[in-house]
CHARMM-style PDB file with segment names, atoms N, HN, CA, C and O in Angstrom:
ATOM      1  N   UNK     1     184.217-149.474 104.207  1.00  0.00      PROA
ATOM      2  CA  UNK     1     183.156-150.424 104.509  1.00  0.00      PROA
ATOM      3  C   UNK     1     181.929-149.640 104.984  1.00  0.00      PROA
ATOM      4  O   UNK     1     182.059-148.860 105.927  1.00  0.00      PROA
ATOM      5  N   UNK     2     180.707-149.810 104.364  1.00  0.00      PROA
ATOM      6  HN  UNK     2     180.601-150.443 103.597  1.00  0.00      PROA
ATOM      7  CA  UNK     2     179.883-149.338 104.513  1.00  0.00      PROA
ATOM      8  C   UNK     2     178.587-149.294 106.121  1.00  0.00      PROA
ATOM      9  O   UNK     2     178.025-150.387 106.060  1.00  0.00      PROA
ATOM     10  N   UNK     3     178.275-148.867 106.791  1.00  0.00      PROA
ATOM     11  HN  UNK     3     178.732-147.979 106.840  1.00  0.00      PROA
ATOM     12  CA  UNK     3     178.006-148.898 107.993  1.00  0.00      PROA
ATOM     13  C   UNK     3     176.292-149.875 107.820  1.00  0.00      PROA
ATOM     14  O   UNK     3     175.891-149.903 106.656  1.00  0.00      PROA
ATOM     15  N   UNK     4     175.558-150.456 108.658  1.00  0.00      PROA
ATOM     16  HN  UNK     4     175.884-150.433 109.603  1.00  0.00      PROA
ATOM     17  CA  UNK     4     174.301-151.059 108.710  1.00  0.00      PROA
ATOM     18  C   UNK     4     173.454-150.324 109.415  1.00  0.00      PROA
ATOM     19  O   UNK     4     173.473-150.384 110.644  1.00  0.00      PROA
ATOM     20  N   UNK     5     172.414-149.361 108.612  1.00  0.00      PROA
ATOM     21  HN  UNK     5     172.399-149.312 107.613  1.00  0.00      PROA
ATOM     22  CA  UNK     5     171.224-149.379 109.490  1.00  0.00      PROA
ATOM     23  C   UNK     5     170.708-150.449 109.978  1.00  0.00      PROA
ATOM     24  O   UNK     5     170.294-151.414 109.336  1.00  0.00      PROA
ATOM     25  N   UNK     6     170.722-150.284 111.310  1.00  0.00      PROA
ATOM     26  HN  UNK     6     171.058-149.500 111.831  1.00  0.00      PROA
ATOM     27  CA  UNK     6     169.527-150.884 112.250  1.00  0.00      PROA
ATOM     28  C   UNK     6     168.061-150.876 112.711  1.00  0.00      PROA
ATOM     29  O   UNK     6     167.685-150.101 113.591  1.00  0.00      PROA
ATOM     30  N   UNK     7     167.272-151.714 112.129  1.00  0.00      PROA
ATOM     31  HN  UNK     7     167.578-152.343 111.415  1.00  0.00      PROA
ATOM     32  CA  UNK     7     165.630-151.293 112.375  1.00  0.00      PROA
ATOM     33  C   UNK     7     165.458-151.204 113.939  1.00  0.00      PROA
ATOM     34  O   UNK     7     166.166-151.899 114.667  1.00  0.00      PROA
ATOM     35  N   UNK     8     164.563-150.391 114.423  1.00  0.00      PROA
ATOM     36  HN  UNK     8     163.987-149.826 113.832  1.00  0.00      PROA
ATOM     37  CA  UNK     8     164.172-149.679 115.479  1.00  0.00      PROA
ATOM     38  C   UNK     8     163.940-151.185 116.375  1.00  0.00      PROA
ATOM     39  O   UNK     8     164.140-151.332 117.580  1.00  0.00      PROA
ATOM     40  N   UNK     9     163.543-152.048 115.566  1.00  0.00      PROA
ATOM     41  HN  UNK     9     163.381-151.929 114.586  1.00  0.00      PROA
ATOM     42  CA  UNK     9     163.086-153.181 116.692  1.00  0.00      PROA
ATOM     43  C   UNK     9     164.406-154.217 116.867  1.00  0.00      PROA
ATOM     44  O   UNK     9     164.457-155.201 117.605  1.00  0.00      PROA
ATOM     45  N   UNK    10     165.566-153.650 115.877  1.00  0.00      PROA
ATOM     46  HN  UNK    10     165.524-152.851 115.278  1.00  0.00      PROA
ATOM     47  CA  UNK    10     166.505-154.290 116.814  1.00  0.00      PROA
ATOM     48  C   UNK    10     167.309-153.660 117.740  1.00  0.00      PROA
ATOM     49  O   UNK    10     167.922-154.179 118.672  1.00  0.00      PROA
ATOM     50  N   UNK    11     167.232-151.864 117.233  1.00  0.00      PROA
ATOM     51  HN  UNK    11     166.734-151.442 116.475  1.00  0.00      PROA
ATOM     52  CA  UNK    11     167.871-151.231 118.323  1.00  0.00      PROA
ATOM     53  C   UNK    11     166.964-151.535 120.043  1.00  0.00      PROA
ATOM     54  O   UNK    11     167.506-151.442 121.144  1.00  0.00      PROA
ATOM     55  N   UNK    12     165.405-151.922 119.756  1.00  0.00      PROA
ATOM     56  HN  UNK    12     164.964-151.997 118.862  1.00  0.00      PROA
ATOM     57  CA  UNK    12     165.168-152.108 121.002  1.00  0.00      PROA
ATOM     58  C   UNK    12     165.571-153.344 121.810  1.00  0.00      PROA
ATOM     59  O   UNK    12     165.751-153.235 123.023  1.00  0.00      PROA
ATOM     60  N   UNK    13     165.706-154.418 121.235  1.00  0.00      PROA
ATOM     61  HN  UNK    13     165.559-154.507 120.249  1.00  0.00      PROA
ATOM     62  CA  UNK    13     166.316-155.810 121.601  1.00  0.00      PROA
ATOM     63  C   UNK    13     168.021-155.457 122.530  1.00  0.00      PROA
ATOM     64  O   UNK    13     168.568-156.097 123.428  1.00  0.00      PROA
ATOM     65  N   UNK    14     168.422-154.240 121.845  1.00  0.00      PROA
ATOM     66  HN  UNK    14     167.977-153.720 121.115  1.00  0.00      PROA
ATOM     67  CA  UNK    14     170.023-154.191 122.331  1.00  0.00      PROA
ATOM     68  C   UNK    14     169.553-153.268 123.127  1.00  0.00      PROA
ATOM     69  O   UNK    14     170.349-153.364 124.061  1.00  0.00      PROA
ATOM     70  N   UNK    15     168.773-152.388 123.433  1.00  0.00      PROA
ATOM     71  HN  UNK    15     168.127-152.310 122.675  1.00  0.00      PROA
ATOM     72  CA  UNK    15     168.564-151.297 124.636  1.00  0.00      PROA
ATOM     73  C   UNK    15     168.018-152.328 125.770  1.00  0.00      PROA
ATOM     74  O   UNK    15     168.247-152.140 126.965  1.00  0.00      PROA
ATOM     75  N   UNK    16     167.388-153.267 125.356  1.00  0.00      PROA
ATOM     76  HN  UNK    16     167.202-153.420 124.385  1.00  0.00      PROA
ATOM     77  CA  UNK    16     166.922-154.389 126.824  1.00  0.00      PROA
ATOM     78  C   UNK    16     168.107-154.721 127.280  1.00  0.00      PROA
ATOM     79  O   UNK    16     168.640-154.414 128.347  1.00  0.00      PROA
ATOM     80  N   UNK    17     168.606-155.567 126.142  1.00  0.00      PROA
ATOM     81  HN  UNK    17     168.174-155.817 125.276  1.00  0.00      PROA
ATOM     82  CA  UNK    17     170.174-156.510 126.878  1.00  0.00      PROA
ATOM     83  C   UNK    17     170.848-155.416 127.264  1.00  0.00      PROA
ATOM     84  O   UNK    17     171.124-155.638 128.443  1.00  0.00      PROA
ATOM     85  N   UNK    18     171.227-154.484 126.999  1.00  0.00      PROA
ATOM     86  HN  UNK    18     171.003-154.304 126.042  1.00  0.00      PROA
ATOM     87  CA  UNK    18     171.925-152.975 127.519  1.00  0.00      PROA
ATOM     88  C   UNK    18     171.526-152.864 129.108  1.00  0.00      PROA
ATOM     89  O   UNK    18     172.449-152.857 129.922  1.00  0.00      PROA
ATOM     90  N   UNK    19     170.460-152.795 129.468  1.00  0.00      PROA
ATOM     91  HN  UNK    19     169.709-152.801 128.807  1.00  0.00      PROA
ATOM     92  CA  UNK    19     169.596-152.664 130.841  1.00  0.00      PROA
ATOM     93  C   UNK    19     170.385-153.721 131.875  1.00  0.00      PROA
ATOM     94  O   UNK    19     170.892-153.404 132.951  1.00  0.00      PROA
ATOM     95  N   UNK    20     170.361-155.168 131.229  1.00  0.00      PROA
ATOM     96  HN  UNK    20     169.950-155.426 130.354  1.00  0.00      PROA
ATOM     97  CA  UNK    20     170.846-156.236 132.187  1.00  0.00      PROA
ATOM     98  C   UNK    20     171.944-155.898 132.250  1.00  0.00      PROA
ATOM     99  O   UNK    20     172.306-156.090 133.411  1.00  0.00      PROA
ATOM    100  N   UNK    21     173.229-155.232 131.306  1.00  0.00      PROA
ATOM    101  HN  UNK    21     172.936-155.077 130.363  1.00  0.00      PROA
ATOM    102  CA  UNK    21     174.302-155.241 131.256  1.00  0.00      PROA
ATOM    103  C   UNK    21     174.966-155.389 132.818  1.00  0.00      PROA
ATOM    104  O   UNK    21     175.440-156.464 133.185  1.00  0.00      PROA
ATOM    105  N   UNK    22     174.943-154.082 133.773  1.00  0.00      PROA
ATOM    106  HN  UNK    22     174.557-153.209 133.475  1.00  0.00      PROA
ATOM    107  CA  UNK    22     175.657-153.298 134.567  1.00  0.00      PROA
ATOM    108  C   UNK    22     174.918-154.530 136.169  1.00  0.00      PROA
ATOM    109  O   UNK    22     175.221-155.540 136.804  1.00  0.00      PROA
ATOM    110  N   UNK    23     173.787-153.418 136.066  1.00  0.00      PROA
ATOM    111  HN  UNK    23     173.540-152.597 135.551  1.00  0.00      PROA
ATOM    112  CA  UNK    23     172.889-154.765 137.427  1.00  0.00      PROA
ATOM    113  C   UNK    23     173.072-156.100 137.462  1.00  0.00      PROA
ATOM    114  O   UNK    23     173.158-156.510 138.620  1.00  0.00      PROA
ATOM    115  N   UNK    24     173.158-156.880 136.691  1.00  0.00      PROA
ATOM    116  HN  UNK    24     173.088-156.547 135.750  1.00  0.00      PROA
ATOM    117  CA  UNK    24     173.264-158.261 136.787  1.00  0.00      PROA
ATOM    118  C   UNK    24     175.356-159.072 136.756  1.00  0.00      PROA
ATOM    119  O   UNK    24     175.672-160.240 136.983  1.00  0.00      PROA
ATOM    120  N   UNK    25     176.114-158.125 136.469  1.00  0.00      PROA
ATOM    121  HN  UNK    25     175.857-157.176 136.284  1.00  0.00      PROA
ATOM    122  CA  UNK    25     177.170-158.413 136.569  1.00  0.00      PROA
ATOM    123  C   UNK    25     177.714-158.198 137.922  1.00  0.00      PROA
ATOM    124  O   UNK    25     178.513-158.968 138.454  1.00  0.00      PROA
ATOM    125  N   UNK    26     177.225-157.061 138.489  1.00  0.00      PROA
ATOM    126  HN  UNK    26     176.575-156.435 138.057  1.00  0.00      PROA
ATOM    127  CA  UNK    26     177.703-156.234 139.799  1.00  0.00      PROA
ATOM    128  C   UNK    26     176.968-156.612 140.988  1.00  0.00      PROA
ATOM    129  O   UNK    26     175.768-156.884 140.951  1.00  0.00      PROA
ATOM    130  N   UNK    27     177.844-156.637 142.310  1.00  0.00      PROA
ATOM    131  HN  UNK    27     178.819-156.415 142.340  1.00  0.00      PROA
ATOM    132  CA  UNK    27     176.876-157.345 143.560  1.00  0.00      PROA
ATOM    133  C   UNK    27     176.107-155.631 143.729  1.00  0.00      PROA
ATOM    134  O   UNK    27     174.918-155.492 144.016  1.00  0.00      PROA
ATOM    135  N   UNK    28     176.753-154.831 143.564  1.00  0.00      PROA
ATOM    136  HN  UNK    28     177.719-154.944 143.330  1.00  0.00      PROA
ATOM    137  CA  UNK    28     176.084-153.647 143.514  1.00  0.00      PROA
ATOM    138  C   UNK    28     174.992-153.039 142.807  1.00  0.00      PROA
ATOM    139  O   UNK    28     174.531-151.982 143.240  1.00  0.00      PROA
ATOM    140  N   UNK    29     174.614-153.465 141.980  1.00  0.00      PROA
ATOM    141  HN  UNK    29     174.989-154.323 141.629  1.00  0.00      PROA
ATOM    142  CA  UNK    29     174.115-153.185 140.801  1.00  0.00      PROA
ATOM    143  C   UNK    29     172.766-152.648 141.076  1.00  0.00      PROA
ATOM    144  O   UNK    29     172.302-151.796 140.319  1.00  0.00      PROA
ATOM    145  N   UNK    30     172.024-153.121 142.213  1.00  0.00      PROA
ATOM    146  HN  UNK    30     172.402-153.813 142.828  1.00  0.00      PROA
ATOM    147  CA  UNK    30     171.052-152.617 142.856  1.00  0.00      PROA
ATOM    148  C   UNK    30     170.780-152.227 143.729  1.00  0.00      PROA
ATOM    149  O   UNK    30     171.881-152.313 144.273  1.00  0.00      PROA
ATOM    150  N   UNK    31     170.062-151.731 144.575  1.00  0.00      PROA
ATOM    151  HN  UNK    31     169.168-151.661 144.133  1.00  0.00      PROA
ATOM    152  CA  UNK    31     169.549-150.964 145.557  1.00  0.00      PROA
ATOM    153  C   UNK    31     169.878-152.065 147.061  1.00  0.00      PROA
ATOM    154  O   UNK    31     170.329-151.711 148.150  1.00  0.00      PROA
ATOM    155  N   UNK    32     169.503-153.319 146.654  1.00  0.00      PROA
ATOM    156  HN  UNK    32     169.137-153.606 145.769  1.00  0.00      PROA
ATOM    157  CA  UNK    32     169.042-153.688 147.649  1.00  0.00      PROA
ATOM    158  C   UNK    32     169.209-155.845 147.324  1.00  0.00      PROA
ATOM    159  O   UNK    32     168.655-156.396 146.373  1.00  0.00      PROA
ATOM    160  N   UNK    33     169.954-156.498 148.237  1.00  0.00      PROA
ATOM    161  HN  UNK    33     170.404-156.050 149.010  1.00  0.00      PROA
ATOM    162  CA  UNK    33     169.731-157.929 147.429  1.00  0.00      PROA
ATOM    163  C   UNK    33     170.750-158.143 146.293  1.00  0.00      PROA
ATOM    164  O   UNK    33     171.030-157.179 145.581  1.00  0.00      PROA
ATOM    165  N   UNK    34     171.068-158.808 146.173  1.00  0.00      PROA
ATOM    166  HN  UNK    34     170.841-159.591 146.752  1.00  0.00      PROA
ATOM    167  CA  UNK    34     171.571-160.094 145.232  1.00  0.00      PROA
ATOM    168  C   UNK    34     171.105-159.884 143.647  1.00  0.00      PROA
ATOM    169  O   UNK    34     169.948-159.884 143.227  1.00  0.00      PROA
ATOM    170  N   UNK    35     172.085-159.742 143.038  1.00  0.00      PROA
ATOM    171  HN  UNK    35     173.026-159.743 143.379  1.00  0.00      PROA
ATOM    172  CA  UNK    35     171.299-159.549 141.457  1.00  0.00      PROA
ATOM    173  C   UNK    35     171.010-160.990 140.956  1.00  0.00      PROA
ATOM    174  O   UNK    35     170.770-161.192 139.766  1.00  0.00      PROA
ATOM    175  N   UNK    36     171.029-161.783 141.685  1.00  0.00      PROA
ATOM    176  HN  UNK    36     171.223-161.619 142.652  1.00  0.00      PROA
ATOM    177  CA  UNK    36     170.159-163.364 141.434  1.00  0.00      PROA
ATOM    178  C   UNK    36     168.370-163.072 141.723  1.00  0.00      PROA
ATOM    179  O   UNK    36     167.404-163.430 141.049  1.00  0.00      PROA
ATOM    180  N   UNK    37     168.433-162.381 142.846  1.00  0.00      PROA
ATOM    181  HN  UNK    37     169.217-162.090 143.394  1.00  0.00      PROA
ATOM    182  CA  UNK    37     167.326-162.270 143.432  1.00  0.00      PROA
ATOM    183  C   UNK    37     166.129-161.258 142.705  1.00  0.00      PROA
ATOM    184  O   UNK    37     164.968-161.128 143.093  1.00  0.00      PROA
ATOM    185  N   UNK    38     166.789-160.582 141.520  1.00  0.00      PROA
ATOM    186  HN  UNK    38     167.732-160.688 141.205  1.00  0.00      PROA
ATOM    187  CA  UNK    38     165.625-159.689 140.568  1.00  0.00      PROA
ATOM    188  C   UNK    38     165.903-160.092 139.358  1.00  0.00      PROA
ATOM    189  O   UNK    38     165.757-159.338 138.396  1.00  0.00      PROA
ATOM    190  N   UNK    39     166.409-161.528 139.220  1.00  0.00      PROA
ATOM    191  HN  UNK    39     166.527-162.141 140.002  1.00  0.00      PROA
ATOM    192  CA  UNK    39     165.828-161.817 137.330  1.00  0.00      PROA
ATOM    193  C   UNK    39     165.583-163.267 137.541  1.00  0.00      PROA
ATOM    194  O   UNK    39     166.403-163.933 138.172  1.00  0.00      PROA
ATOM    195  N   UNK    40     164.340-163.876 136.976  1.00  0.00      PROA
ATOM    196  HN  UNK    40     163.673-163.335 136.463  1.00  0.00      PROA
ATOM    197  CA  UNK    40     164.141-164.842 136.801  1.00  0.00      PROA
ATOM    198  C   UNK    40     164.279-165.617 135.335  1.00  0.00      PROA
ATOM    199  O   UNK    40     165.149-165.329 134.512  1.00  0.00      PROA
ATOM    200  N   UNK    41     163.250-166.671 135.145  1.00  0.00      PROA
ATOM    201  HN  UNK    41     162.543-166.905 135.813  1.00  0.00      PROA
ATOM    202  CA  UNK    41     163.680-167.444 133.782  1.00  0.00      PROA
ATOM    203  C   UNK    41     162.920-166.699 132.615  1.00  0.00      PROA
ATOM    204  O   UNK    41     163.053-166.925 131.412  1.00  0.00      PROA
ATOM    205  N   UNK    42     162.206-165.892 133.130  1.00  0.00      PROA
ATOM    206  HN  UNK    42     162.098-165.708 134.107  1.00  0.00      PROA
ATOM    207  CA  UNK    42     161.537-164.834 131.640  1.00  0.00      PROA
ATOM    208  C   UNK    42     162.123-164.063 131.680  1.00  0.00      PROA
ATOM    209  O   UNK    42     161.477-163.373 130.891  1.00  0.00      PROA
ATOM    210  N   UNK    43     163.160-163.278 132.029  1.00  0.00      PROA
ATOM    211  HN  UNK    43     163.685-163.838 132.670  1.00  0.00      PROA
ATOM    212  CA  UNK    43     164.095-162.543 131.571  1.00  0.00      PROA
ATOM    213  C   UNK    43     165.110-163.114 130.994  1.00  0.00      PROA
ATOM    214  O   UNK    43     165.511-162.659 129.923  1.00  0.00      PROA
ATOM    215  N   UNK    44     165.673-164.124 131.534  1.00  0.00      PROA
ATOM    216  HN  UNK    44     165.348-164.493 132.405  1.00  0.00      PROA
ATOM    217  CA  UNK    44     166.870-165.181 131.062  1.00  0.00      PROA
ATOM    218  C   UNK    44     166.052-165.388 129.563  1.00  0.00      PROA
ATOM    219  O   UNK    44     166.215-164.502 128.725  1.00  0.00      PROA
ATOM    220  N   UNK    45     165.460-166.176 129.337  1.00  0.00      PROA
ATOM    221  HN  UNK    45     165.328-166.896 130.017  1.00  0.00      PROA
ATOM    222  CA  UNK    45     164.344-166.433 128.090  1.00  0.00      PROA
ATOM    223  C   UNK    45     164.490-164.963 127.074  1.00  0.00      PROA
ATOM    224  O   UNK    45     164.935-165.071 125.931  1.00  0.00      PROA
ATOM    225  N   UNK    46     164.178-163.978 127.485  1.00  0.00      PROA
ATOM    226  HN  UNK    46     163.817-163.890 128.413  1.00  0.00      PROA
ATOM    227  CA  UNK    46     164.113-162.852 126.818  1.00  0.00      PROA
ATOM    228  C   UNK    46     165.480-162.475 126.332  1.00  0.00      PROA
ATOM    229  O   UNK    46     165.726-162.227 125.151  1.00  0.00      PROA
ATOM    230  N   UNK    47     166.461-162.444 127.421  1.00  0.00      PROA
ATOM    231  HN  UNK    47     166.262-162.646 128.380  1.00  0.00      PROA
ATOM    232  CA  UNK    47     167.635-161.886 126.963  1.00  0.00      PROA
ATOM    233  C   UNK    47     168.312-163.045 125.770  1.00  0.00      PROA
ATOM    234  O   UNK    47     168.738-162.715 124.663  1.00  0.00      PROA
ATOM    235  N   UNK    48     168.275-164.648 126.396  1.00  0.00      PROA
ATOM    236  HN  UNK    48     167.929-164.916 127.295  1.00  0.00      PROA
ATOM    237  CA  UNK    48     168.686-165.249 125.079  1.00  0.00      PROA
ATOM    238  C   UNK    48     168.158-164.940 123.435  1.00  0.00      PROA
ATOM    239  O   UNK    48     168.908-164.970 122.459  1.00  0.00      PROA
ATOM    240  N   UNK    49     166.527-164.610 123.400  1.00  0.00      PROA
ATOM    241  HN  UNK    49     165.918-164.586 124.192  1.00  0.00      PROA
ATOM    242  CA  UNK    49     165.928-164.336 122.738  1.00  0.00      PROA
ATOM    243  C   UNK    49     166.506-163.527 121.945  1.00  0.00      PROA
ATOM    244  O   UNK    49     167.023-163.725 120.845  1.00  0.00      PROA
ATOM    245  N   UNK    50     166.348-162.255 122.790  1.00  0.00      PROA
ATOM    246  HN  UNK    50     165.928-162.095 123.683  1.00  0.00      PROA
ATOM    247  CA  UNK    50     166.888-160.562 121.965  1.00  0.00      PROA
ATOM    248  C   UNK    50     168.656-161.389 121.501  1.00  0.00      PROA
ATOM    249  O   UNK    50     169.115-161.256 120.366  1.00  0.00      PROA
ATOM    250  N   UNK    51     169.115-161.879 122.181  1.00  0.00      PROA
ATOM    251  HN  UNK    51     168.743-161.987 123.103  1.00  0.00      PROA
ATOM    252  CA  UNK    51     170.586-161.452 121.665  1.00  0.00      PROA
ATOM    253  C   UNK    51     170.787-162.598 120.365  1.00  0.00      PROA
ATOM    254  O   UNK    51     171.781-162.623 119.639  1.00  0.00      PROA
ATOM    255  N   UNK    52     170.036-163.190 120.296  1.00  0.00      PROA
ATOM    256  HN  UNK    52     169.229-163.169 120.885  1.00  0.00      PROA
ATOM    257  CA  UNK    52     169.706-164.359 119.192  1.00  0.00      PROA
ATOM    258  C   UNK    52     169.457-163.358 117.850  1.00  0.00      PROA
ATOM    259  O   UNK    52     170.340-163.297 116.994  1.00  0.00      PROA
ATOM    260  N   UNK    53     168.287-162.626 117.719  1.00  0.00      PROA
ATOM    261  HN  UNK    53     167.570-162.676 118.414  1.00  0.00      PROA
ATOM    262  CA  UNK    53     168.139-161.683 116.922  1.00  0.00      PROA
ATOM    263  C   UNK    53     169.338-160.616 116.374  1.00  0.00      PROA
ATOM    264  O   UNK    53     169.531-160.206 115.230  1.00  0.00      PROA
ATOM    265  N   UNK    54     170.076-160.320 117.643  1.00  0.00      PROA
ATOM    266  HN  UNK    54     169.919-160.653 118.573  1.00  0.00      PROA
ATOM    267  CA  UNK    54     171.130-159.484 117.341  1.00  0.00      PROA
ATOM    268  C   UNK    54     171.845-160.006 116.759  1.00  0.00      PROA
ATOM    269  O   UNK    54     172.078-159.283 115.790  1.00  0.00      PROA
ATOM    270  N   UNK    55     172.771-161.439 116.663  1.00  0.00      PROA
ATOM    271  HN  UNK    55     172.582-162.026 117.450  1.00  0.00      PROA
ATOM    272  CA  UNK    55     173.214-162.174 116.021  1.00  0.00      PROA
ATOM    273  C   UNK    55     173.351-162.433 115.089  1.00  0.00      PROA
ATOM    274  O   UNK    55     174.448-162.463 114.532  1.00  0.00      PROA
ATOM    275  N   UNK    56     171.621-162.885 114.277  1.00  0.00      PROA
ATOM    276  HN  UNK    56     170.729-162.861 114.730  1.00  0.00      PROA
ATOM    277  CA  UNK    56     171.049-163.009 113.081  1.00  0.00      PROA
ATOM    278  C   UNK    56     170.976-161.852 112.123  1.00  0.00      PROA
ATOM    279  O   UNK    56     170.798-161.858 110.905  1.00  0.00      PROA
ATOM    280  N   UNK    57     171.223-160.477 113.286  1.00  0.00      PROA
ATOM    281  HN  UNK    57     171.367-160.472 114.276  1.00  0.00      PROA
ATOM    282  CA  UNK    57     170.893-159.499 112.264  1.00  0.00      PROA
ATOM    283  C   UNK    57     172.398-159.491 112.002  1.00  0.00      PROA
ATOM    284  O   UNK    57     172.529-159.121 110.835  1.00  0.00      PROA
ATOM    285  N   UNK    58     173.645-159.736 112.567  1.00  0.00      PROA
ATOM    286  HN  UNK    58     173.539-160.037 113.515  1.00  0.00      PROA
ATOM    287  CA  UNK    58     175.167-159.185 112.601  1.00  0.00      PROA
ATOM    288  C   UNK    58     175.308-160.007 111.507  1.00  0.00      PROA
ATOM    289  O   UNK    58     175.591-159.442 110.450  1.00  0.00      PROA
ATOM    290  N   UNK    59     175.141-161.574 111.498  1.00  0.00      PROA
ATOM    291  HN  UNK    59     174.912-162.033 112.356  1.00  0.00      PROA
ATOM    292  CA  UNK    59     175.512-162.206 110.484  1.00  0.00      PROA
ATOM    293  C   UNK    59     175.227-162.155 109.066  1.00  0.00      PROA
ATOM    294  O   UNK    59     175.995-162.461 108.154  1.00  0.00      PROA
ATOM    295  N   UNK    60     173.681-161.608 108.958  1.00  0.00      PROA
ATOM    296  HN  UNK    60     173.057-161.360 109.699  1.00  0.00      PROA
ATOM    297  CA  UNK    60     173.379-161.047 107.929  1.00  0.00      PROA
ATOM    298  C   UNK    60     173.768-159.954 107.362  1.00  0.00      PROA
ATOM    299  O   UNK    60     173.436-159.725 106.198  1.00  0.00      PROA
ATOM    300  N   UNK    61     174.468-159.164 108.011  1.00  0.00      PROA
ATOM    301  HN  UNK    61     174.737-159.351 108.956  1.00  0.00      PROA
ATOM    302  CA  UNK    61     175.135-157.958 107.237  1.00  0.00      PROA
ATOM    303  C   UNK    61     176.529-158.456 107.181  1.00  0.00      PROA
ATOM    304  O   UNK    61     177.273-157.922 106.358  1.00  0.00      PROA
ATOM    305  N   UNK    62     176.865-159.144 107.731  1.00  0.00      PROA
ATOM    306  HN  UNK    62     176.260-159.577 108.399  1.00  0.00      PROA
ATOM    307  CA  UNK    62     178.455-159.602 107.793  1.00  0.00      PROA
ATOM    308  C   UNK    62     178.323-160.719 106.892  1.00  0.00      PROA
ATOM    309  O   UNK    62     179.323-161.428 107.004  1.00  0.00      PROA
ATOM    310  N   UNK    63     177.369-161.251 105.903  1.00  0.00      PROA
ATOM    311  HN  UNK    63     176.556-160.676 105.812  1.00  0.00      PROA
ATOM    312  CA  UNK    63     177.444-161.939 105.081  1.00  0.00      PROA
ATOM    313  C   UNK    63     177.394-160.993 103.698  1.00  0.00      PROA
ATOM    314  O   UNK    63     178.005-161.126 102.638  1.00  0.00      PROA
ATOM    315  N   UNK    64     176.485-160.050 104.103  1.00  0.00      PROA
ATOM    316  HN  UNK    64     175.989-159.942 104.965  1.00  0.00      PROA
ATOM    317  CA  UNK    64     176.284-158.985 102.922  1.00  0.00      PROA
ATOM    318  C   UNK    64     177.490-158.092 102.408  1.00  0.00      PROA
ATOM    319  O   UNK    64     177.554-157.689 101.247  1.00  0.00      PROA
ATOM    320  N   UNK    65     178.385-157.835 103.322  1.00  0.00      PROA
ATOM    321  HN  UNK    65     178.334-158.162 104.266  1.00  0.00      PROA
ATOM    322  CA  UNK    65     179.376-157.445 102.939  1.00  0.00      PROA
ATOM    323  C   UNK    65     180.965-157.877 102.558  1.00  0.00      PROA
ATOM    324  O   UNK    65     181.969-157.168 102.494  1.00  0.00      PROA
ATOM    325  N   UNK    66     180.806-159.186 102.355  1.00  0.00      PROA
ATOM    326  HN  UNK    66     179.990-159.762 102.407  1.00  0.00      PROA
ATOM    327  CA  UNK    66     181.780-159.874 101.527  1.00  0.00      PROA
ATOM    328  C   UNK    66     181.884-160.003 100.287  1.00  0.00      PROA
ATOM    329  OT1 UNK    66     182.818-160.648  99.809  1.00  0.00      PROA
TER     330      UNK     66
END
């Protein structure tokens, strides 16, 4: 099975959601505070966003290769 290049602007969509990964799961995750307390609804907004794209791009190659 043949592998999918990824265009640069979706590898950047998965390097964002990558960022929230660790900090926002962990009470640790930051320095200082509550990982409630450093993301609001434009990040929430963004991350649904990017991972929407990631999606669209998975399904499209996972349609291409049937």
């Amino acid at each position: 099975m043949a592998q999918a290049e990824a265009p640069e602007t979706i590898l950047d969509c998965a390097r964002v959601l990558d960022s929230y990964y660790i900090p926002t799961r962990y009470a640790n995750g930051h320095d200082e505070g509550a990982p409630f307390t450093h993301y609001g609804s434009l990040q929430s907004q963004q991350a649904i966003e990017y991972a929407g794209v990631l999606i669209n791009f998975a399904r499209s190659h996972m349609a291409e290769s049937r």
